[in-house]
C-alpha atoms as a printed R data frame, in Angstrom:
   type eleno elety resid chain resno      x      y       z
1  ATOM     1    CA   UNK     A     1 37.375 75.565   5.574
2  ATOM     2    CA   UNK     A     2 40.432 73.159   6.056
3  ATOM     3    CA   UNK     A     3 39.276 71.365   3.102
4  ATOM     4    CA   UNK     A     4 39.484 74.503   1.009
5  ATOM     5    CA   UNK     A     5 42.933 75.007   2.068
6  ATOM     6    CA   UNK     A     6 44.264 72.036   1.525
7  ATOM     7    CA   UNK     A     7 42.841 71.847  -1.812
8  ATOM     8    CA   UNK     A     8 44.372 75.431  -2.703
9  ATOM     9    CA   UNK     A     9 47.550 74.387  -1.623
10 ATOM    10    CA   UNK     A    10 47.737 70.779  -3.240
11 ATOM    11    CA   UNK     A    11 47.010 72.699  -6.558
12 ATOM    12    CA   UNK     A    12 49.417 75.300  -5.778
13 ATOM    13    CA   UNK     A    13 52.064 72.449  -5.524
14 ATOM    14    CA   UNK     A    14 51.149 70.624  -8.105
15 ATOM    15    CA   UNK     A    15 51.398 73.852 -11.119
16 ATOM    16    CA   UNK     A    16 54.631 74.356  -9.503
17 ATOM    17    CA   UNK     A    17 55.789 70.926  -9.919
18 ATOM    18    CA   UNK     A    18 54.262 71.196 -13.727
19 ATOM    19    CA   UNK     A    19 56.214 74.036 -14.138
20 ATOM    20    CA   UNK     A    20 59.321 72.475 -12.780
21 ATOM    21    CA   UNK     A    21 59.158 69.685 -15.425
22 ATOM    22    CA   UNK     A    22 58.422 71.374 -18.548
23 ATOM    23    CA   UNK     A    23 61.318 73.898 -18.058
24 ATOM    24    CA   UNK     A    24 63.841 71.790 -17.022
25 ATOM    25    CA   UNK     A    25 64.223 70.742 -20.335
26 ATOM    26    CA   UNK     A    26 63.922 73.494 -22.253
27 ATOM    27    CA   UNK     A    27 66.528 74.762 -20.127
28 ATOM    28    CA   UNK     A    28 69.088 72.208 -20.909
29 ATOM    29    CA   UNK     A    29 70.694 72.416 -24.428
30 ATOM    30    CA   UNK     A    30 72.492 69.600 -26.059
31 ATOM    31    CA   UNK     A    31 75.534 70.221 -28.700
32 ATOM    32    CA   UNK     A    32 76.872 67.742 -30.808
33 ATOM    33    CA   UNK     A    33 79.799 68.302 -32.981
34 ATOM    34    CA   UNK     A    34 78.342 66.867 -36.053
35 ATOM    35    CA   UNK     A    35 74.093 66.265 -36.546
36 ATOM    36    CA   UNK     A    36 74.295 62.429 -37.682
37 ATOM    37    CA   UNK     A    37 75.212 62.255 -33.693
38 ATOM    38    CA   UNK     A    38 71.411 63.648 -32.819
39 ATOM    39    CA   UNK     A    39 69.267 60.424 -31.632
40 ATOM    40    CA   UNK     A    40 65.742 61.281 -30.620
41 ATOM    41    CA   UNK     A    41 65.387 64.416 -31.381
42 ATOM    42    CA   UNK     A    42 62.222 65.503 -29.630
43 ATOM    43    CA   UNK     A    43 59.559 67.593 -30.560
44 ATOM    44    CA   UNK     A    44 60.440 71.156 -29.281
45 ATOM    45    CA   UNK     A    45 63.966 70.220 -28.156
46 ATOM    46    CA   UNK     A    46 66.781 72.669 -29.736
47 ATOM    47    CA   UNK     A    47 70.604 70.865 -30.560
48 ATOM    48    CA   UNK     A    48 73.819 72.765 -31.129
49 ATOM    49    CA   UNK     A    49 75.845 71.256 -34.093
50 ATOM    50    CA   UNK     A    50 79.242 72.801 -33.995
51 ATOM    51    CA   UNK     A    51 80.185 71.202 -37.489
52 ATOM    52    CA   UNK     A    52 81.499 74.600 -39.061
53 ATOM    53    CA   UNK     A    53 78.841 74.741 -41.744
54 ATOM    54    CA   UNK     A    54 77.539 78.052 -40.643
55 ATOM    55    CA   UNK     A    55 79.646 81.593 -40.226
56 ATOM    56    CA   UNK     A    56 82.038 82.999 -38.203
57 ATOM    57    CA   UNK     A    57 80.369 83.475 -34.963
58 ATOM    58    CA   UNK     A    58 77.255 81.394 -35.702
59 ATOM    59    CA   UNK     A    59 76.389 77.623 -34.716
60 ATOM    60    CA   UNK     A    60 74.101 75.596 -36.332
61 ATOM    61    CA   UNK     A    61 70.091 75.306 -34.126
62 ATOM    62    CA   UNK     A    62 68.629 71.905 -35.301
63 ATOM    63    CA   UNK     A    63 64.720 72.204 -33.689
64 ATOM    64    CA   UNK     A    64 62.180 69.407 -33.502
65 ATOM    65    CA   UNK     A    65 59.489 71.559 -35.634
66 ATOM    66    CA   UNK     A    66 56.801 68.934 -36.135
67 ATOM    67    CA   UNK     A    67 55.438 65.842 -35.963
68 ATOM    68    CA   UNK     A    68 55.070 63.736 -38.955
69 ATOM    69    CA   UNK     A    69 54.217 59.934 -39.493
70 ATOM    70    CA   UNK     A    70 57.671 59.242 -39.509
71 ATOM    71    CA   UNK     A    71 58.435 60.991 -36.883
72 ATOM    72    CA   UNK     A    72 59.416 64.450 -35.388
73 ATOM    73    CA   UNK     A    73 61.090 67.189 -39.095
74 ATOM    74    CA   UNK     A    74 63.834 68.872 -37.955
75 ATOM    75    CA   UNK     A    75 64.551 72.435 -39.230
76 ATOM    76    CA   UNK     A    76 67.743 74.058 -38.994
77 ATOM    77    CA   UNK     A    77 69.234 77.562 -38.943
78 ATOM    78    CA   UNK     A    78 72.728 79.739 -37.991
79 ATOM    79    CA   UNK     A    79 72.066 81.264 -34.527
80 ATOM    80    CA   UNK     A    80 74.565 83.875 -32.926
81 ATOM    81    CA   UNK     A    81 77.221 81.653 -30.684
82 ATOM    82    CA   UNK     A    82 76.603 82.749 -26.982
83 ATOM    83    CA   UNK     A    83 79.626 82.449 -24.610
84 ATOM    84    CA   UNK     A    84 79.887 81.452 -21.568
């Protein structure tokens, strides 16, 4: 019965600790004031270019979209600015 328990909670911790990884970054959001300054861009990572090409209230989203044999495609698109 111990042996259960202890298995329960070791998977418990480790899904938590998972959990803990993959939304760290995804919380953490990068801007850059102009996109040649973007160096590794990641596969599902999300950059803020403030380089006024989009509209008032709007900043440009560069995304890590997919994986190609040259590397991660970017796409980009005008998001509403949030403030803080």
């Amino acid at each position: 019965m111990f042996r259960s328990q202890l298995k329960r909670a070791s998977v418990v911790a480790l899904g938590a600790a998972m959990l803990i990884a993959v939304a760290a970054p995804a919380a953490a959001q990068q801007q850059v004031s102009r996109e040649q300054d973007i160096t590794g861009l990641r596969l599902g990572q999300k950059i803020l270019v403030d380089d006024g090409s989009c509209p008032n209230g709007q900043i440009k989203e560069v995304t890590g979209s997919t994986l190609t044999s040259t590397g991660v495609a970017a796409t980009r698109k005008c998001i509403q600015r949030v403030r803080r």
